[in-house]
CHARMM-style PDB file with segment names, atoms N, HN, CA, C and O in Angstrom:
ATOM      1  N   UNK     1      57.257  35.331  58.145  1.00  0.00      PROA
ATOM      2  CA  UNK     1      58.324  34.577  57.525  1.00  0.00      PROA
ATOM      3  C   UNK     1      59.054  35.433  56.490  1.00  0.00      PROA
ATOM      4  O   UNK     1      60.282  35.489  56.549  1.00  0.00      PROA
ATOM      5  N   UNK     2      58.520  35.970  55.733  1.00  0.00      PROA
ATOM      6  HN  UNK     2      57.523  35.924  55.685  1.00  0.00      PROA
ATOM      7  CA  UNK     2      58.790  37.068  54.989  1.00  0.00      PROA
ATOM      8  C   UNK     2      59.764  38.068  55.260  1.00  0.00      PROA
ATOM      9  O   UNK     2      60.739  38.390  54.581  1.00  0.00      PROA
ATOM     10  N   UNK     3      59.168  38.726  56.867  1.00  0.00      PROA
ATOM     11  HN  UNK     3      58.376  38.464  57.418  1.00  0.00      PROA
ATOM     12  CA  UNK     3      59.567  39.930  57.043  1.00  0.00      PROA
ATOM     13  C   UNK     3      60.768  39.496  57.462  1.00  0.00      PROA
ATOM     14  O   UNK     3      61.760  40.191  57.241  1.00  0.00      PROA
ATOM     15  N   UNK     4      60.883  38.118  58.222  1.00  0.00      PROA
ATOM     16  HN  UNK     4      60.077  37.553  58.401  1.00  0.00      PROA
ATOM     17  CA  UNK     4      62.420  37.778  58.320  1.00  0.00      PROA
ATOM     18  C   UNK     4      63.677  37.149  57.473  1.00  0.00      PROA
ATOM     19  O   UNK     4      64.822  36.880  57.834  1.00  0.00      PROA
ATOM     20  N   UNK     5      62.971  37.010  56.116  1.00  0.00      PROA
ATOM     21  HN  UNK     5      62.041  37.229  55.822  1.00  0.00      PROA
ATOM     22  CA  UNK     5      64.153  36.826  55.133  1.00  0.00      PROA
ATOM     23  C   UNK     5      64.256  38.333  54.207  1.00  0.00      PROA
ATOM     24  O   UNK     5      64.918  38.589  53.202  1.00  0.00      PROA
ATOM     25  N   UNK     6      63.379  39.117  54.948  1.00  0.00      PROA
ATOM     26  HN  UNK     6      62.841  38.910  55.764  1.00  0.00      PROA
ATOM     27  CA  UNK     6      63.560  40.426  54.182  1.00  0.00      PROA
ATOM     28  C   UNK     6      64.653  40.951  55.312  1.00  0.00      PROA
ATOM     29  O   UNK     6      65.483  41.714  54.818  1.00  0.00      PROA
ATOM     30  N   UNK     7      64.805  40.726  56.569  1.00  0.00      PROA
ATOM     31  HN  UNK     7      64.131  40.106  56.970  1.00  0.00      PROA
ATOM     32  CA  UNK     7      65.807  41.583  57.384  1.00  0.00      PROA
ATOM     33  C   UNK     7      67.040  40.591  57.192  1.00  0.00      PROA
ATOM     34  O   UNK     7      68.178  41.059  57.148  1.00  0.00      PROA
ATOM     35  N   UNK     8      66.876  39.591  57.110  1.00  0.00      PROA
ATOM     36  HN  UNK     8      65.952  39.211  57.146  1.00  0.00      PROA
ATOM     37  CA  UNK     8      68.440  38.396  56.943  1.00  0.00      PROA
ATOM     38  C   UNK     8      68.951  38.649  55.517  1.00  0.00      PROA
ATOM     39  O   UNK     8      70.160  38.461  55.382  1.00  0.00      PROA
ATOM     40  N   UNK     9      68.154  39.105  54.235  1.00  0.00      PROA
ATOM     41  HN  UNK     9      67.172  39.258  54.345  1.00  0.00      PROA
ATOM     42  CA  UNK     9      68.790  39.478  53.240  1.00  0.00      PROA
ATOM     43  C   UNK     9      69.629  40.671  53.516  1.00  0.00      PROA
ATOM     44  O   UNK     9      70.816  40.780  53.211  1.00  0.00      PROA
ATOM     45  N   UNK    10      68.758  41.728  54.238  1.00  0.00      PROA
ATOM     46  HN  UNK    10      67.793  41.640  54.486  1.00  0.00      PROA
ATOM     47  CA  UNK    10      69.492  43.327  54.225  1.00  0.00      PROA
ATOM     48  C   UNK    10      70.472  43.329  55.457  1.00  0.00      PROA
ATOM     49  O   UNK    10      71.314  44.222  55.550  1.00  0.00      PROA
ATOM     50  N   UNK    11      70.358  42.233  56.502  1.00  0.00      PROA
ATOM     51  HN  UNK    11      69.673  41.508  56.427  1.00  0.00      PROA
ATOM     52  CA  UNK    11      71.776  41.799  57.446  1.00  0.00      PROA
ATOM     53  C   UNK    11      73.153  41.827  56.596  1.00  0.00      PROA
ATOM     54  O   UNK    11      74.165  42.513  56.745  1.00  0.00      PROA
ATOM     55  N   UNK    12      72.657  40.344  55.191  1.00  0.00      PROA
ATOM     56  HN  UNK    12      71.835  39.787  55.071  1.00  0.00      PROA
ATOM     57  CA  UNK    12      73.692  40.032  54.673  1.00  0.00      PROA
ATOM     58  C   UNK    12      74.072  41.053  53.497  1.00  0.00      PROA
ATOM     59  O   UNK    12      75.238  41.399  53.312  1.00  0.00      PROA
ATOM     60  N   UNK    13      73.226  41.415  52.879  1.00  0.00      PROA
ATOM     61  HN  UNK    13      72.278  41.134  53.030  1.00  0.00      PROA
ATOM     62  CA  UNK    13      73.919  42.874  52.336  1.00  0.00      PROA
ATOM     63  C   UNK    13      74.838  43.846  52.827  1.00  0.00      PROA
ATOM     64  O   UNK    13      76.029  43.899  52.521  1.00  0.00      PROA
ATOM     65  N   UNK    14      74.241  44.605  53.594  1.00  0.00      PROA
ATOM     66  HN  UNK    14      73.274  44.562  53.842  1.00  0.00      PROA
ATOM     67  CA  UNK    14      74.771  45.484  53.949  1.00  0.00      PROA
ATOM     68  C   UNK    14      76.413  45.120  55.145  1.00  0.00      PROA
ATOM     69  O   UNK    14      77.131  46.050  55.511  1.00  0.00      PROA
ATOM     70  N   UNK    15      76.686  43.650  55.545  1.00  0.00      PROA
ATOM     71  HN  UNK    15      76.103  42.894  55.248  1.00  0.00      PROA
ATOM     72  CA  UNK    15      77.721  43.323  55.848  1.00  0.00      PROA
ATOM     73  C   UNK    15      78.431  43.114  54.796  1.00  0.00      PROA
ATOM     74  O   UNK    15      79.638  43.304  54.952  1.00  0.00      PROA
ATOM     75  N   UNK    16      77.929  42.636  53.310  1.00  0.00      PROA
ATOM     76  HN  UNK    16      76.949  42.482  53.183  1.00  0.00      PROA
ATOM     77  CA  UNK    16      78.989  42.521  52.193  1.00  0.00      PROA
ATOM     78  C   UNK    16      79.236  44.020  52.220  1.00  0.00      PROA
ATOM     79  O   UNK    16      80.450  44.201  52.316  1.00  0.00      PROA
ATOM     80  N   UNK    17      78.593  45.123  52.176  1.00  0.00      PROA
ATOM     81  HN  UNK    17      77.607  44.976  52.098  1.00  0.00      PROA
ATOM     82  CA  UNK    17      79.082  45.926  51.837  1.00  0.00      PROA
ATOM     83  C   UNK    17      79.702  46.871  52.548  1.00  0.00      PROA
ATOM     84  O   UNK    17      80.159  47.824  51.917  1.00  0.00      PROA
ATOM     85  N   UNK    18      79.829  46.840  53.691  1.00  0.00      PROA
ATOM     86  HN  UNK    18      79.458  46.065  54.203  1.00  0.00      PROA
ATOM     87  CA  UNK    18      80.695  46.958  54.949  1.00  0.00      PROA
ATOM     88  C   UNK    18      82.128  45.897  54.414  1.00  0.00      PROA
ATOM     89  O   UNK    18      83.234  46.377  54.169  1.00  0.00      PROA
ATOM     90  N   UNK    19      81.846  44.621  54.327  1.00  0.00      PROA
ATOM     91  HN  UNK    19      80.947  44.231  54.526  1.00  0.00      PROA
ATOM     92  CA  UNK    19      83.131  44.023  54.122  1.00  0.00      PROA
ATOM     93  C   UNK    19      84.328  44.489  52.578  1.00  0.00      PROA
ATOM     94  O   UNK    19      85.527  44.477  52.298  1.00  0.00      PROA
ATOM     95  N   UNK    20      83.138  44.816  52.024  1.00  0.00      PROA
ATOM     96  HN  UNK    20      82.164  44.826  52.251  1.00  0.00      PROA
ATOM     97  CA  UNK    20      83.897  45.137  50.798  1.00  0.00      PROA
ATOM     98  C   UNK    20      84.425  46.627  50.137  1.00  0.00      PROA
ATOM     99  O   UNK    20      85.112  46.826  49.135  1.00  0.00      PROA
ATOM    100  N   UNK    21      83.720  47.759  51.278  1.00  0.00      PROA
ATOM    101  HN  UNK    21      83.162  47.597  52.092  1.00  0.00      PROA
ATOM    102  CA  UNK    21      84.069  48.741  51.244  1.00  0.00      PROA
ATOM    103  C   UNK    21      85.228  49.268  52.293  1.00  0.00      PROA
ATOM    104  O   UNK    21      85.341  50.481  52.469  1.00  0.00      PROA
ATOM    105  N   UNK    22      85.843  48.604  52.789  1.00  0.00      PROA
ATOM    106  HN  UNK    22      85.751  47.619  52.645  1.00  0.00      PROA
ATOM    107  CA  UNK    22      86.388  48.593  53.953  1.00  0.00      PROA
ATOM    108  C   UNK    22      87.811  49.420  53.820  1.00  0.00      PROA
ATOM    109  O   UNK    22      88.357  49.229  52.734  1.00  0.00      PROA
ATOM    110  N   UNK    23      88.584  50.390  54.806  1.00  0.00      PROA
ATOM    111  HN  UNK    23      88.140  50.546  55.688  1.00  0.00      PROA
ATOM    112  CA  UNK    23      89.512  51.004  54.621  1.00  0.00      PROA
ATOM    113  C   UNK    23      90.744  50.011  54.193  1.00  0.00      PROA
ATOM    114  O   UNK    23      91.092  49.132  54.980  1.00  0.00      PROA
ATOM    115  N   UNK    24      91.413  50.175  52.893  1.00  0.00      PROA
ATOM    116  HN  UNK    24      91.130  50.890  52.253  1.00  0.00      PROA
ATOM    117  CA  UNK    24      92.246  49.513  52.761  1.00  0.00      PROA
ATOM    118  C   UNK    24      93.609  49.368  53.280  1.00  0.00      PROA
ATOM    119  O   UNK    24      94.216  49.190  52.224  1.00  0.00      PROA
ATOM    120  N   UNK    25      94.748  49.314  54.478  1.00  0.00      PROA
ATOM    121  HN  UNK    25      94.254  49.458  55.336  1.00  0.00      PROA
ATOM    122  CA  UNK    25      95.869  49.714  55.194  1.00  0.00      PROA
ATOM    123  C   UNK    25      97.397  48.941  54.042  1.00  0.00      PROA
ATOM    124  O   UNK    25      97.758  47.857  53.584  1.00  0.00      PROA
ATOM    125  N   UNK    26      97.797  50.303  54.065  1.00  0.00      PROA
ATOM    126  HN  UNK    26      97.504  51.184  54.437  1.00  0.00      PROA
ATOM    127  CA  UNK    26      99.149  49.468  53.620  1.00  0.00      PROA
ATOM    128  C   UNK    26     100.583  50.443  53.860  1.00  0.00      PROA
ATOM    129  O   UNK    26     100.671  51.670  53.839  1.00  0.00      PROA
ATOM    130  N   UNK    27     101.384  49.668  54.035  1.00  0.00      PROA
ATOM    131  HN  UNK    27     101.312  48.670  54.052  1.00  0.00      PROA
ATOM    132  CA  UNK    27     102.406  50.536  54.820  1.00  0.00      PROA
ATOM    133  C   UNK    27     103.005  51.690  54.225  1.00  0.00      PROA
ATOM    134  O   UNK    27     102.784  51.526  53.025  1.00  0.00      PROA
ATOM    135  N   UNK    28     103.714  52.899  54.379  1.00  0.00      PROA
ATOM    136  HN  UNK    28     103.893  53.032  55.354  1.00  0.00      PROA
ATOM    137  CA  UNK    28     103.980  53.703  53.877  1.00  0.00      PROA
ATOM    138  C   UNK    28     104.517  53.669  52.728  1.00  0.00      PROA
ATOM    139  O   UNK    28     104.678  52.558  52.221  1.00  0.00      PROA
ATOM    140  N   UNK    29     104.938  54.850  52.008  1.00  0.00      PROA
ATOM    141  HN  UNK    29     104.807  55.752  52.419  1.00  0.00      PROA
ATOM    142  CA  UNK    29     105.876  54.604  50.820  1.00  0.00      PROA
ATOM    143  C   UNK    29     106.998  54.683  51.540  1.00  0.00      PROA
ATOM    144  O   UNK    29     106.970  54.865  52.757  1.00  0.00      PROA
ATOM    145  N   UNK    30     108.559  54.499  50.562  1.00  0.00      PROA
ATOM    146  HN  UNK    30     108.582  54.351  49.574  1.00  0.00      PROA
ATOM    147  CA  UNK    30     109.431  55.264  51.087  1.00  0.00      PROA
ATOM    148  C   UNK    30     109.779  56.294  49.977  1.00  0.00      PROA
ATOM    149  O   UNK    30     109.565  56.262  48.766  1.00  0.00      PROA
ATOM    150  N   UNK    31     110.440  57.306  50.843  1.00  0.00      PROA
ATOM    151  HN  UNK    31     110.614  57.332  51.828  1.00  0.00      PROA
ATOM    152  CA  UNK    31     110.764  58.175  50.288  1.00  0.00      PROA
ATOM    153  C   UNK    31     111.881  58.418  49.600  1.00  0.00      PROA
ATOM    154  O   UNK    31     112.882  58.402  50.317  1.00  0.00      PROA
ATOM    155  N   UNK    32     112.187  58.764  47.821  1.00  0.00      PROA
ATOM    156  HN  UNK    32     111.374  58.777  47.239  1.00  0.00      PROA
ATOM    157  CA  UNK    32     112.627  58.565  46.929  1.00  0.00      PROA
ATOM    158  C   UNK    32     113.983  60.283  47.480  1.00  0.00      PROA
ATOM    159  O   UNK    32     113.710  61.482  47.426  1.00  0.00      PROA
ATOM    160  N   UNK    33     114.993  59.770  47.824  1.00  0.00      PROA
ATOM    161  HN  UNK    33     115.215  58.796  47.868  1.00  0.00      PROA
ATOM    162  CA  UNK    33     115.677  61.099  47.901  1.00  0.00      PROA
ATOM    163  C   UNK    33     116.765  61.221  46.922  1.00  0.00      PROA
ATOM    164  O   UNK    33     117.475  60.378  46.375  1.00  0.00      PROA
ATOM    165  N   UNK    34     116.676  62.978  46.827  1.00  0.00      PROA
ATOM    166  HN  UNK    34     116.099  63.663  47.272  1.00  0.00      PROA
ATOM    167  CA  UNK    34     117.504  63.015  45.617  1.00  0.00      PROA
ATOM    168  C   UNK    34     118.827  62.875  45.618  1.00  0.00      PROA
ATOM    169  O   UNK    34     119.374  63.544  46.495  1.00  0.00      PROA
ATOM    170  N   UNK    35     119.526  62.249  44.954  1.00  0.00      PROA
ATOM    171  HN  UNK    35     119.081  61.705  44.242  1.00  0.00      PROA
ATOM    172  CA  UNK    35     121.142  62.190  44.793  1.00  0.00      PROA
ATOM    173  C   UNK    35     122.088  62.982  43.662  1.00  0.00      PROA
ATOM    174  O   UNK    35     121.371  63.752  43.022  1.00  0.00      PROA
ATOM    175  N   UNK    36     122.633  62.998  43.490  1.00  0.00      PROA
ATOM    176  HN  UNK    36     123.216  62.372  44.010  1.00  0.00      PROA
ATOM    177  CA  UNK    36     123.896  63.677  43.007  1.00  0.00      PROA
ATOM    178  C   UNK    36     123.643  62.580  41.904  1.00  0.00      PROA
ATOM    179  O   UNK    36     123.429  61.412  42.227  1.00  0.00      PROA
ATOM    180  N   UNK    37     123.680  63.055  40.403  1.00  0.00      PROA
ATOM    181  HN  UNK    37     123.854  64.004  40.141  1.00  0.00      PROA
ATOM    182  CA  UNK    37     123.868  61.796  39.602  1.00  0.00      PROA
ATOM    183  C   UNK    37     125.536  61.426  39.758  1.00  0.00      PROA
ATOM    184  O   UNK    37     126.458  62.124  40.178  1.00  0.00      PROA
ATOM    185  N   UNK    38     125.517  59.977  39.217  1.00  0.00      PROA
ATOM    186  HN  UNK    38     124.767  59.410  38.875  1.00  0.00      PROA
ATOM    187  CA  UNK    38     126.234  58.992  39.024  1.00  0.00      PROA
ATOM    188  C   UNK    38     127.424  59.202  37.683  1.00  0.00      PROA
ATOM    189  O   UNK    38     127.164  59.049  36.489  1.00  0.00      PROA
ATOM    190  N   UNK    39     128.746  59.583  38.261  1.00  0.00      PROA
ATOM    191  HN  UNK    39     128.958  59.706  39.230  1.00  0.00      PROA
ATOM    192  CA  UNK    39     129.007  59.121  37.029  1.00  0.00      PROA
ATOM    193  C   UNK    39     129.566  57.910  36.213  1.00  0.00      PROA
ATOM    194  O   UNK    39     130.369  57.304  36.921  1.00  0.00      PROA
ATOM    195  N   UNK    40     129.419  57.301  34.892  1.00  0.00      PROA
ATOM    196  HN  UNK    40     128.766  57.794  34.317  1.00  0.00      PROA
ATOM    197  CA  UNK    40     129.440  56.208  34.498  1.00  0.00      PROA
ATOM    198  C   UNK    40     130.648  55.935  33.469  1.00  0.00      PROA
ATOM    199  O   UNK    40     130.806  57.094  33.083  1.00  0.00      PROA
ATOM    200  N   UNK    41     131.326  55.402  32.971  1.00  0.00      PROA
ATOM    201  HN  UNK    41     131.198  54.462  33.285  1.00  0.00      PROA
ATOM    202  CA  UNK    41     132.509  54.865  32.135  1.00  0.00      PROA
ATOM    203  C   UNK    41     131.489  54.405  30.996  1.00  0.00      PROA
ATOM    204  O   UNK    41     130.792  53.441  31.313  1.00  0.00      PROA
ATOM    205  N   UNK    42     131.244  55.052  29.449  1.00  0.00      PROA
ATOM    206  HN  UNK    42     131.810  55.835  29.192  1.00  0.00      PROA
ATOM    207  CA  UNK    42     131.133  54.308  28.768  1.00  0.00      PROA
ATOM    208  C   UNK    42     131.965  53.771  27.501  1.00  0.00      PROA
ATOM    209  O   UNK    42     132.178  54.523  26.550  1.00  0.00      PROA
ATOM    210  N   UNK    43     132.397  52.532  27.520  1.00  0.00      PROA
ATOM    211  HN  UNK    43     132.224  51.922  28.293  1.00  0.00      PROA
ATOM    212  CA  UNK    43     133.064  51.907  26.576  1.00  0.00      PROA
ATOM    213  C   UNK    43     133.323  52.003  25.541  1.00  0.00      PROA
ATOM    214  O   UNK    43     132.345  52.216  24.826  1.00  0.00      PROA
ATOM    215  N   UNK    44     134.470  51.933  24.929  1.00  0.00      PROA
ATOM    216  HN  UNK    44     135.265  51.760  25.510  1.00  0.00      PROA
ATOM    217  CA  UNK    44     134.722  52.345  23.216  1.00  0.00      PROA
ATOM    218  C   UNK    44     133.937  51.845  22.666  1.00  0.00      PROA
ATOM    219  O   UNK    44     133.740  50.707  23.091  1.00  0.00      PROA
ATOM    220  N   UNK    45     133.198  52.189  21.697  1.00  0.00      PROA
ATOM    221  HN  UNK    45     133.358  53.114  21.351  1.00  0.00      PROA
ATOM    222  CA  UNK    45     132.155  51.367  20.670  1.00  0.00      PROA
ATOM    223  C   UNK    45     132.025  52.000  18.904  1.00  0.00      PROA
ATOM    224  O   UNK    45     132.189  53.215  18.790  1.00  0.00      PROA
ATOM    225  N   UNK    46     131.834  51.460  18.030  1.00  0.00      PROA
ATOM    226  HN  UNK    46     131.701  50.473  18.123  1.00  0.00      PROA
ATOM    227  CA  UNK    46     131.234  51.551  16.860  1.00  0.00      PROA
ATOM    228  C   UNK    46     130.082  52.277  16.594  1.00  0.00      PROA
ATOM    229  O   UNK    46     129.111  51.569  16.327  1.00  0.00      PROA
ATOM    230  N   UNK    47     129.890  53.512  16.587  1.00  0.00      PROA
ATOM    231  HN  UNK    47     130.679  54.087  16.804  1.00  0.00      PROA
ATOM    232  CA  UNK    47     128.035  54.049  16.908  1.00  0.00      PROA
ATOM    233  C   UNK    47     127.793  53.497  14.875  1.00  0.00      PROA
ATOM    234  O   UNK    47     128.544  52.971  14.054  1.00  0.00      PROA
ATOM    235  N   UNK    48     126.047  54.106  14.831  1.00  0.00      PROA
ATOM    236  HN  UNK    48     125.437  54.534  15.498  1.00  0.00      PROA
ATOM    237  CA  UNK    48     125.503  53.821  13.786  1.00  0.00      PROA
ATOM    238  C   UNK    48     125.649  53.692  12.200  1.00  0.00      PROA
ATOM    239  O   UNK    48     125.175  52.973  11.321  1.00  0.00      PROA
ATOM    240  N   UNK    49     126.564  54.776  12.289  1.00  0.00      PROA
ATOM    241  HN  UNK    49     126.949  55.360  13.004  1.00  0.00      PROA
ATOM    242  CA  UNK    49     126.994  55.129  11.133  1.00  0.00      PROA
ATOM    243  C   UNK    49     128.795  54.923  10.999  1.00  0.00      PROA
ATOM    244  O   UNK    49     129.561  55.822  10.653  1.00  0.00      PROA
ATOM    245  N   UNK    50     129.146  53.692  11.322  1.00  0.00      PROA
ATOM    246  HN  UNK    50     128.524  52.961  11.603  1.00  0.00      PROA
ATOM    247  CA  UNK    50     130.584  53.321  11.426  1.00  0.00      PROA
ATOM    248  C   UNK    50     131.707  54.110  11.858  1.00  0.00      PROA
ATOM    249  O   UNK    50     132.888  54.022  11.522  1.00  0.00      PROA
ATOM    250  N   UNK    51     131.019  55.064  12.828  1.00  0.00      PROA
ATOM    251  HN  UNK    51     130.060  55.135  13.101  1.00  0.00      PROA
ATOM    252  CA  UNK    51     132.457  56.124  13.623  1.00  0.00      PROA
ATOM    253  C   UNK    51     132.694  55.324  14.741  1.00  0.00      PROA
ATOM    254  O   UNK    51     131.862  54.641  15.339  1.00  0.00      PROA
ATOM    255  N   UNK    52     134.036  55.467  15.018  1.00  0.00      PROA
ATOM    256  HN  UNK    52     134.712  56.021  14.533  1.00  0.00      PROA
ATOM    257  CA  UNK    52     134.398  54.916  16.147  1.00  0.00      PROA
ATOM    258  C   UNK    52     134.704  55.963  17.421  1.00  0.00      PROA
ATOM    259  O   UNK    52     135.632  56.771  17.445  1.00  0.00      PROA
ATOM    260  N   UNK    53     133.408  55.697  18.783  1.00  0.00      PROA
ATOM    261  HN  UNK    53     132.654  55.041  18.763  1.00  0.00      PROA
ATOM    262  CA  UNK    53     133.576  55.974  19.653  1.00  0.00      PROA
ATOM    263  C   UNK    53     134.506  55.974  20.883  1.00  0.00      PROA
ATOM    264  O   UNK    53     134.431  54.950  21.561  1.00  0.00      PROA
ATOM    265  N   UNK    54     135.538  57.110  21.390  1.00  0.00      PROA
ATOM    266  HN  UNK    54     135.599  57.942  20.839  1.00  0.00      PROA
ATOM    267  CA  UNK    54     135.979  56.691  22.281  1.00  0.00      PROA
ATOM    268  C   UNK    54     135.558  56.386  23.826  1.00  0.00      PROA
ATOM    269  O   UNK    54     134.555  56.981  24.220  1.00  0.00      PROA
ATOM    270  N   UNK    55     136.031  55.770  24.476  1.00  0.00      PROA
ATOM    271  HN  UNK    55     136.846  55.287  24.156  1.00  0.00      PROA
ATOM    272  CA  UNK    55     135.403  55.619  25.601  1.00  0.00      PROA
ATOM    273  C   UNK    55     135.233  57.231  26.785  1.00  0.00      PROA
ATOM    274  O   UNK    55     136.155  57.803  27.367  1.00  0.00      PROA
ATOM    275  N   UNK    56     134.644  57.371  26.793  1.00  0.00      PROA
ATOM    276  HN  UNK    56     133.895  56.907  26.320  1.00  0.00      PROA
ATOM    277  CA  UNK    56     134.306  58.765  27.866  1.00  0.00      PROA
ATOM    278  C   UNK    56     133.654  58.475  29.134  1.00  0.00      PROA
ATOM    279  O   UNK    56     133.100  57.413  29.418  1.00  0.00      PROA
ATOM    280  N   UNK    57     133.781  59.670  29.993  1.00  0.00      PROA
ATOM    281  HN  UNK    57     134.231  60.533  29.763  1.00  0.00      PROA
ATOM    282  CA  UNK    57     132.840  59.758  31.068  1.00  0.00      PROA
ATOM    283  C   UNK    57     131.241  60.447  30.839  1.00  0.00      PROA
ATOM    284  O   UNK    57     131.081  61.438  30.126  1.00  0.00      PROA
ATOM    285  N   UNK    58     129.706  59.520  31.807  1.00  0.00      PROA
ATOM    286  HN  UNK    58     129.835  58.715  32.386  1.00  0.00      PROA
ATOM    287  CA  UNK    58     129.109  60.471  31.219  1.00  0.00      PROA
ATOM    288  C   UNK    58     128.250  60.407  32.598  1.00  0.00      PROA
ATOM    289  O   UNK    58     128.847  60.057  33.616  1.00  0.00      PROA
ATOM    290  N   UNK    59     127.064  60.688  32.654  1.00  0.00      PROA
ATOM    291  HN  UNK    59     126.580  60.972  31.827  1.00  0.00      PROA
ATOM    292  CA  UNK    59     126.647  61.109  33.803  1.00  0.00      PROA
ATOM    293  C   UNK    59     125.404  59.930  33.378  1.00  0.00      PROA
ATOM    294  O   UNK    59     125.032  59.467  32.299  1.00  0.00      PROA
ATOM    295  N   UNK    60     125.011  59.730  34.715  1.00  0.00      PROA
ATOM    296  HN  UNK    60     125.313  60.106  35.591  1.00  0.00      PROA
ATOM    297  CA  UNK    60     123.630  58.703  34.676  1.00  0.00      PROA
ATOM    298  C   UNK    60     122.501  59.537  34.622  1.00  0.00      PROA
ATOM    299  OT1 UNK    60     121.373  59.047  34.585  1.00  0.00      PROA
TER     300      UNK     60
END
């Protein structure tokens, strides 16, 4: 009786650990390609120290 809850324990073990070690699948990345930066319009503004910014071009 023994010897068979000693093999039904190490059945169910070693399937948890089959189940829980298991190869994980997940779909590729994609691939991040490089671009040309962006250029952006930024708006007249007030910077920190009360100068007034004109609006320029700047790069992203």
């Amino acid at each position: 009786m023994q010897g068979r809850i000693a093999i039904l324990l190490l059945a169910v073990l070693a399937a948890g650990c089959l189940g829980l070690g298991g190869c994980v699948v997940a779909p590729p990345r994609a691939r991040v390609v490089a671009v040309a930066p962006a250029r952006v319009w930024v708006p007249a503004h007030w910077n920190h120290n009360g100068v007034w910014i004109v609006g320029h071009w700047r790069y992203r």
